[in-house]
C-alpha positions in Angstrom: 95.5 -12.5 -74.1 93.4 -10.9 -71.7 89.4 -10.1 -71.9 89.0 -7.2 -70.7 85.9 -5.5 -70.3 85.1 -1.5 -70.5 84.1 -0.1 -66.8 81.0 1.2 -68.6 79.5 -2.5 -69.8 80.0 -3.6 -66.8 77.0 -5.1 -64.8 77.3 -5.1 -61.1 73.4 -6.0 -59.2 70.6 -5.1 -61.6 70.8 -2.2 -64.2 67.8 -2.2 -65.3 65.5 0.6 -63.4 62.3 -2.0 -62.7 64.9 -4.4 -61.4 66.8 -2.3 -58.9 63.8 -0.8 -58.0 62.6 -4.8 -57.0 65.7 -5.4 -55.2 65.8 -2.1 -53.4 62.1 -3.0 -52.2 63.0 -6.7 -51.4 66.5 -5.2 -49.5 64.8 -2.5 -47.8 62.1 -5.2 -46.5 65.0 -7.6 -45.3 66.1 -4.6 -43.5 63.2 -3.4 -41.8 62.3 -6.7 -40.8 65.9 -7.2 -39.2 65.8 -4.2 -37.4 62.4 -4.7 -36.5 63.2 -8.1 -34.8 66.4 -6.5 -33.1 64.3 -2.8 -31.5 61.0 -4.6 -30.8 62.1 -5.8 -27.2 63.1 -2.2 -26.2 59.8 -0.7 -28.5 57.9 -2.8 -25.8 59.6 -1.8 -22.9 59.4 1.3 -23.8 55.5 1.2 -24.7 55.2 -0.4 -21.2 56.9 2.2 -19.4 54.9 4.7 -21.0 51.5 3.4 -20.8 49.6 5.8 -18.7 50.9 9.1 -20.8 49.6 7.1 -24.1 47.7 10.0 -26.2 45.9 6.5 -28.0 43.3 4.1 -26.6 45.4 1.3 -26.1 49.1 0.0 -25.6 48.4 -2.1 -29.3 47.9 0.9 -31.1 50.9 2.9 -30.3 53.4 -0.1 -30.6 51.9 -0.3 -34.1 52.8 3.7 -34.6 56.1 2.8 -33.3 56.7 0.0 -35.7 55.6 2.0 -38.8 58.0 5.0 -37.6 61.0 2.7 -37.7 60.3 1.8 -41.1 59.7 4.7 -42.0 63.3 5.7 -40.5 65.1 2.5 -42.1 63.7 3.6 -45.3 65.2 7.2 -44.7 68.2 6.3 -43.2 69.2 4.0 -46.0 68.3 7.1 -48.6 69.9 9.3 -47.0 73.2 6.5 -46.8 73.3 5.9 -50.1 73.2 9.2 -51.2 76.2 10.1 -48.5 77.8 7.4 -50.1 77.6 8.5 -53.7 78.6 11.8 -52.9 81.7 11.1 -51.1 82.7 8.7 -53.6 82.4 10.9 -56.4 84.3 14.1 -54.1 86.9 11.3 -53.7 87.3 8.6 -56.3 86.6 11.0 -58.5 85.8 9.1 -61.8 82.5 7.7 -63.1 80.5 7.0 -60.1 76.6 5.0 -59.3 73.7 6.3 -59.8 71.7 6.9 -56.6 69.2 4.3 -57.1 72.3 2.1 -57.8 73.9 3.5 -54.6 71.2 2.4 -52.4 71.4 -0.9 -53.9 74.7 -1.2 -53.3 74.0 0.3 -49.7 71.3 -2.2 -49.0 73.5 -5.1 -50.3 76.2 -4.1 -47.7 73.4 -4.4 -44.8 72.8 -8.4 -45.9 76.0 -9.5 -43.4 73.4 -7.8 -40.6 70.2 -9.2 -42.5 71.6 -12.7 -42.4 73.1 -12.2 -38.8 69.6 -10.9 -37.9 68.3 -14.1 -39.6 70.2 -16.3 -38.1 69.7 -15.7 -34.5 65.8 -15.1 -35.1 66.2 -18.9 -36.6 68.7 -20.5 -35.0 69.2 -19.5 -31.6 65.8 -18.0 -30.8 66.2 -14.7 -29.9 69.0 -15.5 -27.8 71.5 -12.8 -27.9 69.7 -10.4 -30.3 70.7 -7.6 -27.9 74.8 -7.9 -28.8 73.5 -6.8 -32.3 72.9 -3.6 -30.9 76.2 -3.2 -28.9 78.4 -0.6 -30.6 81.6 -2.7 -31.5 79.7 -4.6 -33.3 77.7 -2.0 -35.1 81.1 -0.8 -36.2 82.5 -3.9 -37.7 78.4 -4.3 -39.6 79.7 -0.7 -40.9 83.2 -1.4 -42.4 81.8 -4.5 -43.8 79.0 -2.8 -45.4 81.4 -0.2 -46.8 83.9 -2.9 -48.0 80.7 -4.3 -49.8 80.0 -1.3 -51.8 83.8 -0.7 -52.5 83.8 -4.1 -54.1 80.8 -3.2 -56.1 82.3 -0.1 -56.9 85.8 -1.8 -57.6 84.3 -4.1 -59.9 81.7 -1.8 -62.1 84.4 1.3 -62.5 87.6 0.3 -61.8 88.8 2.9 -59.9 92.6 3.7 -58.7 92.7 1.0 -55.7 94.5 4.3 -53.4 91.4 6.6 -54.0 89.0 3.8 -53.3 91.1 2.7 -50.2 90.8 6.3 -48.6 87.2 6.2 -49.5 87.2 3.1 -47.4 88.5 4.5 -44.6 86.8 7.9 -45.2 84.0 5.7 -44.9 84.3 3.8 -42.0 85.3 6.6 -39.7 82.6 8.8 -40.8 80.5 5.5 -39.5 81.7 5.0 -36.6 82.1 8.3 -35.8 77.8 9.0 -36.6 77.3 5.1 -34.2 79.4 6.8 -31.2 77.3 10.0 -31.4 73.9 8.5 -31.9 74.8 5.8 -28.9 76.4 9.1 -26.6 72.4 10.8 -27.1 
């Protein structure tokens, strides 16, 4: 005999609004912080190169702007993933589908394999090689693995036919790398 448990009572990552709204904060900080670490050489260079057309007093002040504009952007971007996400899983899977603060949960959660990869070389190796993180191969494989994440999630909380969530997968991950080779080609 088999327990099995209605897609709809299913809990995957918190339900509760003042829970995911924690763990979408915490997430979102891991991330910023990550990305941070990984742009903050070229920020620099950049802000170096640029010193003499600086509309601020000082070099300090506009690597600060520069640091509060790409959070602001992570913050964004992730929005605006998570809601791509949803609706391309509902246009596909087409069946009961997560919420959007639930998507950008589940969005955040499939950044953590480039939080903890982040984390690691800030810990471990010292900076050392925090520039490959930014080479687009590996951007690519952060992005399947991010959307294999939230097909999981989604796999577990809905149930969904395994060949609709498989093209979603792959819808997915081309759409992904497709949007990396563009932004790296500007």
């Amino acid at each position: 005999m088999t327990n099995t448990i209605a897609p709809s009572t299913v809990r995957v990552l918190p339900q509760d609004r003042s829970s995911r709204v924690i763990t979408v904060i915490i997430l979102l900080l891991a991330y910023s912080a990550t990305v941070q670490y990984v742009v903050g050489p070229a920020l620099e260079s950049l802000v170096a190169q640029n010193a003499q057309n600086n509309q601020f007093n000082d070099t300090a002040t506009l690597l600060t702007v520069m640091r509060v504009g790409v959070v602001f952007w992570v913050f964004l971007v992730s929005f605006l993933q998570a809601l791509s996400l949803r609706l391309i899983y509902k246009g596909i899977v087409r069946g009961p589908a997560p919420s959007l603060g639930t998507s950008w949960c589940w969005a955040l959660a499939g950044q953590l394999p480039f939080i903890l990869t982040g984390l690691s070389l800030m810990l471990l190796a010292d900076g050392r090689g925090i520039g490959a993180l930014g080479h687009m191969g590996l951007r690519i494989v952060f992005g399947a693995a991010a959307a294999a994440i939230y097909c999981a999630l989604a796999r577990y909380a809905f149930r969904p036919s395994g060949a609709r969530l498989t093209i979603y997968f792959f819808v997915v991950t081309v759409v992904n790398s497709v949007l990396l080779v563009a932004v790296a080609a500007s």
